[in-house]
N, CA and C of each residue as an Amber inpcrd file, in Angstrom:
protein
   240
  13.7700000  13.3790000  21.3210000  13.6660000  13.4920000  19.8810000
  13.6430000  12.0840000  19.2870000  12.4810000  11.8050000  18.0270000
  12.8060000  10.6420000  17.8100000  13.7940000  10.4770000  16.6750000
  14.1170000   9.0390000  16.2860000  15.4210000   8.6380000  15.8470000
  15.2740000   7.9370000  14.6470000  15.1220000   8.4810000  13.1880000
  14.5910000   7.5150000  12.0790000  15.7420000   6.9100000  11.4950000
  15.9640000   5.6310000  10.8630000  17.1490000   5.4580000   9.7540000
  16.6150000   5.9910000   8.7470000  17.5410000   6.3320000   7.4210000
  17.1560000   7.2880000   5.9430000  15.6490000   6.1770000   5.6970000
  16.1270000   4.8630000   5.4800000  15.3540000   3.8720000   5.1130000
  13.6280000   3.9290000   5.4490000  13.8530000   4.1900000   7.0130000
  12.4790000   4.5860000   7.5810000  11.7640000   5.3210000   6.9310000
  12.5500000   6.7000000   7.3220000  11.8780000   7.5490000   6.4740000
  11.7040000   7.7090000   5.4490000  12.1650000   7.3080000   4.0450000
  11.7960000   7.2240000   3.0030000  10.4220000   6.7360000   2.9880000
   9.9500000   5.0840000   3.4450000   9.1340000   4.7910000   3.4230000
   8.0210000   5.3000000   3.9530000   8.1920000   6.2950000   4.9710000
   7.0090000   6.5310000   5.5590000   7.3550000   8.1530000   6.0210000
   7.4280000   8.7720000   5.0060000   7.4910000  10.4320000   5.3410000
   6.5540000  11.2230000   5.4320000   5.5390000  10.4800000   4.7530000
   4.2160000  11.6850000   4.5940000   3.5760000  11.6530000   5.9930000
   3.9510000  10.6990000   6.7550000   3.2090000  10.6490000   8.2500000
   4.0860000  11.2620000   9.0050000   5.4250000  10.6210000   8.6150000
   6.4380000  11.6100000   9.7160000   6.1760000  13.0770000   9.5460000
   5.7920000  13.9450000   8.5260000   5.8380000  15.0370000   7.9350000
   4.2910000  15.4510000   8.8320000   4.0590000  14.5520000   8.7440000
   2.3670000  14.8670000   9.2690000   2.2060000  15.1340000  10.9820000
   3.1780000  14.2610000  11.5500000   3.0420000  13.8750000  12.6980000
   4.2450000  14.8410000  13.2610000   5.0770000  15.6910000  12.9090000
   5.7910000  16.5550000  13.1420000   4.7190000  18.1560000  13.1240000
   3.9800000  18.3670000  12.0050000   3.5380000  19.3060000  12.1810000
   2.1760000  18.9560000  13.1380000   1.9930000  17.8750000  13.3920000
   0.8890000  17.9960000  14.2590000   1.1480000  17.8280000  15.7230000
   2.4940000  17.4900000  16.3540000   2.9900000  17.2240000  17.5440000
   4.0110000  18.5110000  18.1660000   4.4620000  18.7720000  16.9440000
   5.3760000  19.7870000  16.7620000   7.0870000  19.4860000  17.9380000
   7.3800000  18.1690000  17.9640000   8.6060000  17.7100000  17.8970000
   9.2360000  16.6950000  16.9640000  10.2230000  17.7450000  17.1630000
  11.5170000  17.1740000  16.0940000  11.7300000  15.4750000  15.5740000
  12.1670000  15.5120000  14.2420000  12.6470000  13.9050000  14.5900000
  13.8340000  13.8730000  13.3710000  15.3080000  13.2380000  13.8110000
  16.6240000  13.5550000  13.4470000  16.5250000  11.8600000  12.5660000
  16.7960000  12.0600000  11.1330000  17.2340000  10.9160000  10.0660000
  18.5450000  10.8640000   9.8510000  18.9530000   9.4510000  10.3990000
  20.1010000   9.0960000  10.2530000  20.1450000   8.1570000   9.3080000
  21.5890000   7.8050000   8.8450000  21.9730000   6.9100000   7.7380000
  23.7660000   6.3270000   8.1580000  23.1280000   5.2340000   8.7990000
  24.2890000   4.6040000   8.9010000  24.6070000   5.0630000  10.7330000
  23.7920000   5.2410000  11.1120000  23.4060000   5.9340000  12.6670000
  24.7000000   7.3430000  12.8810000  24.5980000   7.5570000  11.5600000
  25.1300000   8.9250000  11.4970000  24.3620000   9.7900000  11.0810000
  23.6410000  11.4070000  12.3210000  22.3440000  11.7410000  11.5990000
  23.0100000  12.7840000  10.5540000  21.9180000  12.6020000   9.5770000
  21.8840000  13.4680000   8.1520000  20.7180000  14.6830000   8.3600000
  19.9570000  14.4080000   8.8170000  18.8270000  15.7370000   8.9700000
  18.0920000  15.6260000  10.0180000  17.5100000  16.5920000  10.4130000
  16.4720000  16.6600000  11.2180000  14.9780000  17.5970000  10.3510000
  14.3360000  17.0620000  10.5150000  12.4600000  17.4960000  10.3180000
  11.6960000  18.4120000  11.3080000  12.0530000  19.5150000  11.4960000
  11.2480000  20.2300000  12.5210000  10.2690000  20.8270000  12.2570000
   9.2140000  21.0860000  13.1590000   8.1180000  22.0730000  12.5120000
   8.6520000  23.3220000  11.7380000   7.3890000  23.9070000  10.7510000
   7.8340000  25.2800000  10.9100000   7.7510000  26.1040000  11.5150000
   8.1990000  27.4680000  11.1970000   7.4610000  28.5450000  12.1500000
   6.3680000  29.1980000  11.8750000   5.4760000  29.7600000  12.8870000
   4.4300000  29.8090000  12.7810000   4.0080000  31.1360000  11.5500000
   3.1200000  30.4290000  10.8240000   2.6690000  31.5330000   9.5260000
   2.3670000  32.5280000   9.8770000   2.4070000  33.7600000   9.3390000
   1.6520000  35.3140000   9.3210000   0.3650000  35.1080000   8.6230000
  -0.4780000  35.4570000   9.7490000  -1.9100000  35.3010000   9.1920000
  -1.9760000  36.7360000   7.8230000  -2.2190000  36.6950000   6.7990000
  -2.2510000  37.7480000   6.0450000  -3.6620000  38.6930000   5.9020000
  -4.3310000  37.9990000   6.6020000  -5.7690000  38.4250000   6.9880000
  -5.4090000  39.9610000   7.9990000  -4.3660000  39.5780000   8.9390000
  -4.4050000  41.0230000  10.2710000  -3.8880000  42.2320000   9.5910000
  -3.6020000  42.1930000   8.2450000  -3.0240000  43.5420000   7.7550000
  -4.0220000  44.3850000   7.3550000  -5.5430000  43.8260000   7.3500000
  -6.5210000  44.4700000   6.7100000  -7.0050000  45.2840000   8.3950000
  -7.2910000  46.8080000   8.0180000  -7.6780000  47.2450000   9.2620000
  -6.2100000  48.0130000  10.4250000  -5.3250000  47.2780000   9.9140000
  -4.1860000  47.5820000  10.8570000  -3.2870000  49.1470000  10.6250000
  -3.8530000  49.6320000   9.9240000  -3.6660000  50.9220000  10.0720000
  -4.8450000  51.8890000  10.5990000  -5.7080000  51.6260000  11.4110000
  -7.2560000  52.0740000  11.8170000  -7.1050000  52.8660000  12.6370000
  -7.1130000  54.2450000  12.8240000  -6.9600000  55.1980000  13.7770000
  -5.4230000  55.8680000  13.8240000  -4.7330000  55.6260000  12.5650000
  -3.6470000  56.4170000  12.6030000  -3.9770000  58.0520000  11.7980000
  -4.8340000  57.9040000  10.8130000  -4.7990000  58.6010000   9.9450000
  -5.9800000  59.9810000  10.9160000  -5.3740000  61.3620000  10.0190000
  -6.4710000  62.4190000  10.9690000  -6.8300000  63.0040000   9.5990000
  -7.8800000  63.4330000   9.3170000  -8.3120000  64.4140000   8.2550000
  -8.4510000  65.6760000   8.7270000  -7.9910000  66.4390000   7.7450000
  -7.3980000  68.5630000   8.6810000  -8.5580000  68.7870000   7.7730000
  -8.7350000  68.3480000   6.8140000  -9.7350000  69.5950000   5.6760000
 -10.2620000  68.8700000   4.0410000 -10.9010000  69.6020000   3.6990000
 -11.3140000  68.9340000   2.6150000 -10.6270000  69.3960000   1.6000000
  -9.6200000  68.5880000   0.5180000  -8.8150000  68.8940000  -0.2980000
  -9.5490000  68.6390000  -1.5000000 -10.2970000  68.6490000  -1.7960000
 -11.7100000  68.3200000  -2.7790000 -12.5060000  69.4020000  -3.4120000
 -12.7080000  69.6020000  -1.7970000 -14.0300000  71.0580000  -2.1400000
 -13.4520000  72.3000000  -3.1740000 -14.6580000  72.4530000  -3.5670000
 -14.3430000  73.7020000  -4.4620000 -14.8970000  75.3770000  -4.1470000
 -13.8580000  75.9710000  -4.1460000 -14.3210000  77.6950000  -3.5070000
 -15.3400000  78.1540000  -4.3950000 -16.1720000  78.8240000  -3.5580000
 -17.6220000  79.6820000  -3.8270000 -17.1260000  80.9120000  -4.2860000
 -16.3230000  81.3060000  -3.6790000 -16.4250000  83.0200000  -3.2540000
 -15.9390000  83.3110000  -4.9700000 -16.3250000  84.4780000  -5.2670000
 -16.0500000  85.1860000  -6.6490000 -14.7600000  85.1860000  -6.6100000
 -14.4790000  86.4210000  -5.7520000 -13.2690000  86.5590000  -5.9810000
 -11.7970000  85.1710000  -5.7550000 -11.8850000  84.5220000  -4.8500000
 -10.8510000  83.6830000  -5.2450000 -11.0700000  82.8830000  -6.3480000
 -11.9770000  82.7310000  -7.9200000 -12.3870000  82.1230000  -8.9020000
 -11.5320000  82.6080000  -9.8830000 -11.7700000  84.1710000  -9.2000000
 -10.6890000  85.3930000 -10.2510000  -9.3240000  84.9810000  -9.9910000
  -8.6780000  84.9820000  -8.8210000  -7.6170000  84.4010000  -9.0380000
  -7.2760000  83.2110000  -9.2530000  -8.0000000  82.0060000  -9.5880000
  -8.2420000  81.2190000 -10.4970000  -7.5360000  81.3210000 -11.3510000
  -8.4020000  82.1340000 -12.5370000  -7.7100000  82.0020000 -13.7470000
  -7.0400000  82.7330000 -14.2760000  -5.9520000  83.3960000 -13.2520000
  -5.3910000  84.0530000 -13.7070000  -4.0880000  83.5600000 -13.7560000
């Protein structure tokens, strides 16, 4: 792991920040060679793209809840 003083890093975080997510090891800021933080990657994002589709083949259709009856007589009981 590398070893920054606060000082370092102040001056030069946007690379440390850069060079952490692009190496993806740690690096621990100390102050006074007592460490105060460490900078680790994050964890890896949820693509929000895989939710589209991901219910595909669960669903079954029994019947058409739409259609409308022909027959006379169930019309009559309709409106009654």
């Amino acid at each position: 792991m590398e070893v920054l003083s606060i000082s370092k890093f102040k001056a030069t975080c946007l690379s440390v920040l850069e060079n952490v997510n692009k190496t993806g090891r740690p690096v621990r800021v100390t102050r006074f060679g007592k460490p105060v933080a460490e900078i680790v990657p994050c964890s890896p994002r949820l693509d929000s793209a895989n939710w589209l589709g991901s219910m595909s083949g669960t669903l079954e259709i029994t019947g058409d809840i739409v259609g409308s009856s022909t027959e006379p007589s169930e019309w009559n009981a309709l409106r009654d």
